[in-house]
C-alpha positions in Angstrom: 28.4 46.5 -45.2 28.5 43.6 -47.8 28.8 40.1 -46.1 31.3 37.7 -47.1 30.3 36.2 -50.5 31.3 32.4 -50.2 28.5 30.3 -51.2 27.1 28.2 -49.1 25.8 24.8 -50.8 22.5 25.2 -53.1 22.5 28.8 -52.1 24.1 31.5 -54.2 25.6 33.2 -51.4 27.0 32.9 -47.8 24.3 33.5 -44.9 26.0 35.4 -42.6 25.4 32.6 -40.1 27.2 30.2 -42.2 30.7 29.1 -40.8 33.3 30.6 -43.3 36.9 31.2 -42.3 37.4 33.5 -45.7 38.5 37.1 -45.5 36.1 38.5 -43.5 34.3 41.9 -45.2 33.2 43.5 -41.7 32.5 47.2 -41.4 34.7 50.1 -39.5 32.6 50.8 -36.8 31.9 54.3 -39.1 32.0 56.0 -35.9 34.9 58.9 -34.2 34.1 57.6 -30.7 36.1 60.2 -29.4 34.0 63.4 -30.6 31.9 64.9 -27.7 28.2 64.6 -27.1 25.9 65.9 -30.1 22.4 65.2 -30.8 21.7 63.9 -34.1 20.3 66.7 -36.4 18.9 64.5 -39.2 15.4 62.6 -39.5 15.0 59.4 -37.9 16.1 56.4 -40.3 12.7 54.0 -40.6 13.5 50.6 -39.5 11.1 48.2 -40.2 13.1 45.1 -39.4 11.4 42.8 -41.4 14.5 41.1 -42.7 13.8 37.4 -43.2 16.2 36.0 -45.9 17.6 32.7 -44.3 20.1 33.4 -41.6 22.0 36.5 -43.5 22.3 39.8 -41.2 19.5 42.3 -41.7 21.4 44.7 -44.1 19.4 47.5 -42.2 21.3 46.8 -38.9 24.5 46.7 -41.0 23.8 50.4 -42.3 23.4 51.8 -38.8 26.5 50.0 -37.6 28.2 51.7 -40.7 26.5 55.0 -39.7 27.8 54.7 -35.9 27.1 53.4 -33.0 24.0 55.5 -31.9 21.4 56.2 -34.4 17.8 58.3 -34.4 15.4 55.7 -35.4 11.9 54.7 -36.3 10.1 51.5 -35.6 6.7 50.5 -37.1 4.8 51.0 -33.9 4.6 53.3 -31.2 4.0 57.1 -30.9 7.7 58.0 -30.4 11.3 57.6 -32.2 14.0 55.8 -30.4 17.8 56.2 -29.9 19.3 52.6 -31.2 23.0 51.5 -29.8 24.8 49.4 -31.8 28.0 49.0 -30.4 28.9 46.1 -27.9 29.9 49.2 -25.3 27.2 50.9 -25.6 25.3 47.9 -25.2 27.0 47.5 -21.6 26.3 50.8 -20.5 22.7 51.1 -21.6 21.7 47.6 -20.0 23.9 48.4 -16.3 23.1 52.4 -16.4 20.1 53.2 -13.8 19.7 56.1 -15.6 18.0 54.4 -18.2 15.1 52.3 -17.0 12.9 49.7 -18.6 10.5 50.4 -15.7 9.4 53.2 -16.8 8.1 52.4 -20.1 5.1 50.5 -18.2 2.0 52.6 -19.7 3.5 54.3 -22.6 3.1 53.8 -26.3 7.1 52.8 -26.4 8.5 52.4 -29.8 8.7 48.7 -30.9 8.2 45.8 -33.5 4.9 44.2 -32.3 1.7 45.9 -32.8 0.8 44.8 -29.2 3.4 44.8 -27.0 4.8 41.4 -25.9 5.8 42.7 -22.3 3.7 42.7 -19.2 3.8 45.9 -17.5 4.2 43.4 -14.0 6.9 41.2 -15.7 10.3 40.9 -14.3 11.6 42.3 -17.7 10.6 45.9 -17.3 11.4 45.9 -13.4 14.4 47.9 -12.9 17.1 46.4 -10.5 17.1 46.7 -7.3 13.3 46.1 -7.1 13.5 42.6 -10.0 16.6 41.2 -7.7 13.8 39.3 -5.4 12.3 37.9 -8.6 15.6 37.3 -10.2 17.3 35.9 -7.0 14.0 33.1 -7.1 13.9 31.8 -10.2 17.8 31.8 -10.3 17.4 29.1 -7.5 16.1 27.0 -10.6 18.5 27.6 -13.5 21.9 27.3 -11.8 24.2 25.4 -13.4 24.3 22.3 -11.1 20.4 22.3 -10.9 20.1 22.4 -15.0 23.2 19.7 -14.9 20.6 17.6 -12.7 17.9 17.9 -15.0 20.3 16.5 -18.1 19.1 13.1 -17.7 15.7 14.2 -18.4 16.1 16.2 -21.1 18.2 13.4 -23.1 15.4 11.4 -22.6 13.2 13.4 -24.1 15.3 14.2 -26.9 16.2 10.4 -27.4 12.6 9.7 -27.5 11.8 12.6 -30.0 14.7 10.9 -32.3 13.0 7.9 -31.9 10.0 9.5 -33.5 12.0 10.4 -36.3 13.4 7.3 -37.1 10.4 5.6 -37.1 9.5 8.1 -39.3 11.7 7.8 -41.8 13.1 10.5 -44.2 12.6 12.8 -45.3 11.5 14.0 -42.0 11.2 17.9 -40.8 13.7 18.2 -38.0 11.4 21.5 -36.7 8.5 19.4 -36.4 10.4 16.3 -34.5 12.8 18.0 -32.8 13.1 21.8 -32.4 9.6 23.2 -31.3 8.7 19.7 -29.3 12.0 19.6 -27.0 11.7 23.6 -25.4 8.2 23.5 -25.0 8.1 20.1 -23.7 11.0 21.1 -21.2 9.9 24.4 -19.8 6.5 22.7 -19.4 7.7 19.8 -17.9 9.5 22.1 -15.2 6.0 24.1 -14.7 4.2 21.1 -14.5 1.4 22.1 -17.7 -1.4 19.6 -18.3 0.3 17.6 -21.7 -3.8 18.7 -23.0 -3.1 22.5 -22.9 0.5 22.9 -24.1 -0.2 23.1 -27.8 -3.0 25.5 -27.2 -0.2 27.2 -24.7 2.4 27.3 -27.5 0.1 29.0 -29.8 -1.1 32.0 -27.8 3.1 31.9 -27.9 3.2 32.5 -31.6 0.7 34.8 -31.5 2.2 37.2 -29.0 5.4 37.4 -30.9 3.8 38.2 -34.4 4.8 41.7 -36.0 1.7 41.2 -38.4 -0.2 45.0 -38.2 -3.5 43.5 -38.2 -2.9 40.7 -35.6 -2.9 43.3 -32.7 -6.3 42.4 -31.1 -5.4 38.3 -31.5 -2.1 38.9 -29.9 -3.3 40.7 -27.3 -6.1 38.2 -26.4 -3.5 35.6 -26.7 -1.7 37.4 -23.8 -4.8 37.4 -21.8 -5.1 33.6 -22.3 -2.1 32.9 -20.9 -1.8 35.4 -18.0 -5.4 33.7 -17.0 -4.1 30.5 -17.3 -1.4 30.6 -15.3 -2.8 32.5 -12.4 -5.5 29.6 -12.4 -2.3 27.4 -12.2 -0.7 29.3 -9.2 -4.2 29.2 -7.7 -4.5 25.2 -7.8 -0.4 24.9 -6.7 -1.4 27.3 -3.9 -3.7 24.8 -2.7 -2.3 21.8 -3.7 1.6 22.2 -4.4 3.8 19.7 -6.1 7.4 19.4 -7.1 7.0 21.8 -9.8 8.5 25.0 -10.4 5.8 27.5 -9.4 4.7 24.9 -6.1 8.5 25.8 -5.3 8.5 29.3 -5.9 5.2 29.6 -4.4 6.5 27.9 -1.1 9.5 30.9 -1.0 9.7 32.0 2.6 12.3 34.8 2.6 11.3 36.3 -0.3 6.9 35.2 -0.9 5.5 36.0 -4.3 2.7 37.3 -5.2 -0.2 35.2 -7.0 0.4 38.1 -9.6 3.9 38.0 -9.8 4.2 34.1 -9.7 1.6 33.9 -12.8 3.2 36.7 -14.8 6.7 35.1 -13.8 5.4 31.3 -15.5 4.3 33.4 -18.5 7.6 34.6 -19.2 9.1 31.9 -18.1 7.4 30.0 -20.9 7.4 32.4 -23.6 11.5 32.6 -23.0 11.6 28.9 -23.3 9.6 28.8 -26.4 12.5 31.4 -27.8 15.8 31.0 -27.9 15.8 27.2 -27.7 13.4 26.7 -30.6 15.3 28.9 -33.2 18.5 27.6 -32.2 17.7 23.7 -32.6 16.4 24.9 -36.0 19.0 27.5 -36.7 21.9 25.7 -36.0 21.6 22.8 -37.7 20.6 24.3 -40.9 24.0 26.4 -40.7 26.4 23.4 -40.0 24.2 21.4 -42.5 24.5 23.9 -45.3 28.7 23.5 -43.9 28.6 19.6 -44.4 32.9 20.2 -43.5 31.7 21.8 -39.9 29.2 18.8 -39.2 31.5 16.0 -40.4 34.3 17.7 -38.2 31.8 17.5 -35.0 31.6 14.0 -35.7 34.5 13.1 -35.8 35.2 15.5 -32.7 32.1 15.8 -30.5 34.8 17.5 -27.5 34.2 20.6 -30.0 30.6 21.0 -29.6 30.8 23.7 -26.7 33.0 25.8 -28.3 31.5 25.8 -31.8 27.4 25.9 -30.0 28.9 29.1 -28.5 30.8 31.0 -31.6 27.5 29.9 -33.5 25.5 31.8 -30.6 27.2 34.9 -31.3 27.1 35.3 -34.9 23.6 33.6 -35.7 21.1 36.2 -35.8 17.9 34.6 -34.6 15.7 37.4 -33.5 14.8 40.4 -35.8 16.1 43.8 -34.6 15.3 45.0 -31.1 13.4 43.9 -28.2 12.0 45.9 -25.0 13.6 49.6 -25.1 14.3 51.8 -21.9 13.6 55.5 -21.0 15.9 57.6 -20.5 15.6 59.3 -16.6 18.2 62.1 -17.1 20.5 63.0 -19.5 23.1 60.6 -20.6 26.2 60.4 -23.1 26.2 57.3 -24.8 29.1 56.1 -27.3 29.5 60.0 -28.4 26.0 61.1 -28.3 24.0 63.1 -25.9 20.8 61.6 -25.1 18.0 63.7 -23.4 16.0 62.3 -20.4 12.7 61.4 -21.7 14.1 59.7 -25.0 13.6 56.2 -25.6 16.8 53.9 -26.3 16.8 50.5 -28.0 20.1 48.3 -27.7 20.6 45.7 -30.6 22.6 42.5 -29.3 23.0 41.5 -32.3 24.9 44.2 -33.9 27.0 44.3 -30.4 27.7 40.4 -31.3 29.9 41.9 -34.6 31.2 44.6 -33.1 34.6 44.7 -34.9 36.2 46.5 -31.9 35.7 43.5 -29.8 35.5 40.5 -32.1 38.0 40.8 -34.8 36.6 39.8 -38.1 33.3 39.5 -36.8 31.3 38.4 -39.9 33.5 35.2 -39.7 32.6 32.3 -38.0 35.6 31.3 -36.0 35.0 28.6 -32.9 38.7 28.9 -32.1 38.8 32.7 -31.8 39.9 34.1 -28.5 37.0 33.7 -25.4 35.1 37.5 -25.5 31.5 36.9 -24.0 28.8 37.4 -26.6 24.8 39.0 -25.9 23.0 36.3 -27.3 21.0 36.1 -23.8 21.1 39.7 -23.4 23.7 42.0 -20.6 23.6 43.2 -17.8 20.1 43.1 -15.0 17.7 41.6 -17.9 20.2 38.8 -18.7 18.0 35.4 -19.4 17.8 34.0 -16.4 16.9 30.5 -18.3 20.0 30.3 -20.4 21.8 27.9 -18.3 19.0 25.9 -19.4 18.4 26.8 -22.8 22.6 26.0 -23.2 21.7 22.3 -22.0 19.0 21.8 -24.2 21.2 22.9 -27.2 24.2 20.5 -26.4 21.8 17.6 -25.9 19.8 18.1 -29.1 23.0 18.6 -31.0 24.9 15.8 -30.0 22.1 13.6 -30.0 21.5 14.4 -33.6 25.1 14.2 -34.4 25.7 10.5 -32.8 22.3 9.7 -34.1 22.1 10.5 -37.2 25.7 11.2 -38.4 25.0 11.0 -41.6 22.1 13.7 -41.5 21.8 16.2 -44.5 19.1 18.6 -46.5 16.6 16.8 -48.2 15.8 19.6 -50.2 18.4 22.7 -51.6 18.3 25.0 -49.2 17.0 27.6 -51.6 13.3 26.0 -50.9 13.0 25.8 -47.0 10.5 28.9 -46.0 11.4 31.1 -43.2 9.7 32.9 -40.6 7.9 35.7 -41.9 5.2 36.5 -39.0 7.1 37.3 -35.9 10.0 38.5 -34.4 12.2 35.2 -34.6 14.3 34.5 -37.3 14.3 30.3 -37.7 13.0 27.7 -40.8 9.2 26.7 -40.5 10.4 23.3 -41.4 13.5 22.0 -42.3 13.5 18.7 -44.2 16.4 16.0 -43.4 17.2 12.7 -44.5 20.1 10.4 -43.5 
């Protein structure tokens, strides 16, 4: 499934994240999605998904969509193969169909990426709806729209002051180090109300957990212990002595208490999500409109389009590395054409669903003024990110600050020489020199 070959600047060809209205090259789905149940009778296809090559799509995802849109497949760790679904309507049903449960992975060697798994066995992402609506339902409270809209002020503050930094700085300057891991981290902390002392320690224990590195599996997993102790110290001290924080409010829940467990595991997530999505983003985003100067001069010139083009660039930017926490199957279930037993496991990939040509028509184009479809980006269905009002806030802010900032902002080096990440699961620039 070759990607469309228009060069981006200093770069020989066009990541797949790079805006390009040109004739788009996107697969068939290589799938009759009308055939009846089969199982697969051929070996599982290895996976590694160690794809780290700028922002391009992982050539191994682009296979298996070619293949169809349920595949047999082998991840580097854990004792069993997986079922992967590719297509975005598969996607659906595995994410909303109780029959497949992310609950009941808790104690199994599942079939994943990390040599230590990332997941708690009490975090809200492998409790299966109905039983994670009382989690979900509190920490909604603090990630509706309004609420996040209220918080806006504060997070342009923080990002004006960051940009201040930068300035004063001078270029070249590394927009990843001003801007992109100090904004998230400082927000979600903000919200949980982490001593300023502890929060680099905190976002290195983050790192850690998220690394795919074989070898790394006793660090990551003391790293996890860290920071589950940590925060049940912290819901210990707000217990006693609550403030305006997040965990003093969710601690203070009288319809629906908490547990000490629960609240702790709850912050842990909470931060690890915020470390995520709004990290790479920051990073990922500007280096695709930068390496498009055309896309950055039109924003400045036309700020109204930021929502429109934040969200298109959402879809198609692929900032994670092939799966994330699978489910088991509790009976058996068709899925997209295939029969798949109870007792298998079954990965979903968002971001193959995100190119699904059968929902987004040339899908390997960029293409902010293609017709609304909603994308996966922050997941479907029970599991959905509860934080991504937030995470959507923090990415307009940092955007159009830089862009009425710094309007003149640009590489300082070709984009050949910027090193990606290698170590984890997250696909985004270690640095990412700018000048102006």
């Amino acid at each position: 499934m070759p990607e469309d070959e228009t060069a981006c600047p200093d770069s020989g060809r066009r990541p797949s994240g790079c805006p390009d209205r040109g004739a788009d090259r996107g697969p068939d789905s290589g799938a009759d999605r009308g055939q009846g149940p089969e199982r697969s009778g051929t070996d599982a296809i290895g996976c590694p998904f160690d794809f780290s090559e700028d922002l391009a799509f992982d050539p191994a995802l682009a296979d298996l969509m070619e293949q169809g849109p349920v595949t047999r497949v082998r991840l580097p760790h854990g004792d069993s193969e997986a079922w992967l679904v590719t297509s975005y309507n598969g996607v659906q049903q595995v994410t909303t169909d109780p029959r497949l449960s992310r609950a009941a992975i808790v104690g199994r060697d599942y079939p994943r990426l990390t040599p230590e798994p990332i997941v708690s066995p009490e975090s809200i992402n492998v409790i299966d709806p109905p039983e994670s609506q009382r989690l979900r339902r509190a920490v909604t409270q603090a990630f509706t729209k309004p609420r996040v809209r209220r918080m806006r002020p504060a997070i342009e503050q923080v990002t004006g002051a960051l940009l201040d930094e930068m300035a004063a700085h001078g270029p070249p300057a590394d927009l990843v180090t001003h801007l992109s891991l100090k904004l998230p981290h400082h927000t979600i902390c903000e919200l949980l109300d982490v001593d300023r002392a502890d929060r680099a320690l905190l976002l290195e224990y983050t790192h850690r957990m998220l690394t795919t590195a074989p070898g790394q599996k006793q660090e990551s997993a003391d790293a996890k212990r860290h920071l589950r102790a940590y925060f049940g110290r912290l819901v210990r001290q707000r217990r006693d002595r609550p403030g305006e924080d997040l965990i003093s409010t969710l601690a203070a829940a009288s319809d629906e208490p908490l547990s000490d467990d629960e609240l702790a595991v709850l912050a842990m997530t909470l931060l690890l999500s915020g470390n995520d999505t709004a990290t790479c983003q920051i990073s990922n985003i500007s280096y695709t409109l930068l390496t498009q100067p055309h896309w950055w001069d039109l924003l400045v010139a036309h700020p109204e389009r930021l929502p429109e083009v934040l969200d298109e660039l959402l879809r198609i930017i692929p900032f994670r590395k092939g799966v994330g926490i699978p489910r088991l199957a509790l009976a058996d279930v068709e899925i997209d054409g295939t029969l798949v037993r109870a007792g298998d496991f079954v990965h979903v990939s968002y971001l193959t669903a995100n190119r699904d040509p059968e929902v987004f028509a040339r899908p390997h184009a960029f293409d902010p003024d293609r017709p609304s479809r909603p994308h996966m980006t922050f997941g479907w269905g029970g599991h959905h990110c509860v934080a991504a009002p937030l995470a959507m806030e923090e990415l307009q802010v940092a955007l159009g600050a830089l862009l009425t900032r710094f309007p003149g902002l640009r590489l300082a080096v070709p984009s050949s020489e910027l090193r990606w990440d290698t170590e984890t699961i997250r696909r985004f620039p270690l640095e990412l020199p700018v000048t102006w």
